[in-house]
C-alpha positions in Angstrom: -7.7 -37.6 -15.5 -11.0 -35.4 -15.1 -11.2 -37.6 -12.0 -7.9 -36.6 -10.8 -8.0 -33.2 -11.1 -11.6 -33.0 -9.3 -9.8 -34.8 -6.2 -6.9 -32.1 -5.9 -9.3 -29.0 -6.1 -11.3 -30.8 -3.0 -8.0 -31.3 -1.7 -6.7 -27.7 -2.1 -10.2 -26.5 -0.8 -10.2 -28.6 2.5 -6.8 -27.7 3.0 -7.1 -24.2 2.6 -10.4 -23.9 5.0 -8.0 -25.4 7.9 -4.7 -23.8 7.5 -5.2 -21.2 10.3 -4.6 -24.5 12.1 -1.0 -24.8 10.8 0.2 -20.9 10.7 -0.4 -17.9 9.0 -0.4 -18.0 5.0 -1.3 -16.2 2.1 -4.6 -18.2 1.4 -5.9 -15.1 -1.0 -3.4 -15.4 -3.3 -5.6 -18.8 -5.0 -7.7 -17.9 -7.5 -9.4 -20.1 -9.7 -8.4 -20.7 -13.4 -9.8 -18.0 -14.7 -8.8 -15.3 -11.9 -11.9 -15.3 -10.0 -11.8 -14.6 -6.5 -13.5 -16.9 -4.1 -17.3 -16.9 -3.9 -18.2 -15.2 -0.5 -14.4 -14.0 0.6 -15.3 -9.8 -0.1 -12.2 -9.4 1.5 -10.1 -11.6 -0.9 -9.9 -8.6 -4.1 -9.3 -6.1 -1.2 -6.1 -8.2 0.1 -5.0 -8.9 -3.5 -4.9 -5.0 -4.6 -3.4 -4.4 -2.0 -0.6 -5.9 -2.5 -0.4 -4.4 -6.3 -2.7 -7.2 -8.2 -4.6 -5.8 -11.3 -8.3 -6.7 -12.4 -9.8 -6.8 -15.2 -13.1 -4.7 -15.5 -14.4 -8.0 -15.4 -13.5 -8.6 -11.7 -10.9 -11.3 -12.2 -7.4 -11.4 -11.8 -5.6 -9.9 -15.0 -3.6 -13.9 -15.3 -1.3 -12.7 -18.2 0.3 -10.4 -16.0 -0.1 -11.6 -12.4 0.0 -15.9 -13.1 2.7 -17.0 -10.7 4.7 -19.6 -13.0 7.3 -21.9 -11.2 10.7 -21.4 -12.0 13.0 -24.1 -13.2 15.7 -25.7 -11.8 
């Protein structure tokens, strides 16, 4: 399982350093589990404030009240 989950973060990763091969999207919006921007991306908390996402005064994403959760069909 461990193994697993290792292979889709590389996954998510590589796919997310090419997508300005495949259109424009919203690549700022992935944070880690724990709300933490990405190491080296200054610009990432900039883009996420300004579209209304809190912090916590420890720099990450405030998850309780800005998690997206899939809805349910």
């Amino acid at each position: 399982m461990k193994r697993k989950i290792t292979e889709n973060l590389i996954l998510v990763g590589k796919v997310l350093s090419e997508a300005h091969l495949y259109g424009n999207f919203p690549c700022h919006r992935v944070v880690n589990r724990q709300g933490k921007c990405a190491t080296g991306w200054e610009e990432q908390r900039f883009l996420l404030e300004r579209e209304g996402v809190a912090f916590k005064p420890n720099g990450c994403v405030d998850m309780k009240n800005f998690k997206w959760e899939e809805e349910m069909f």
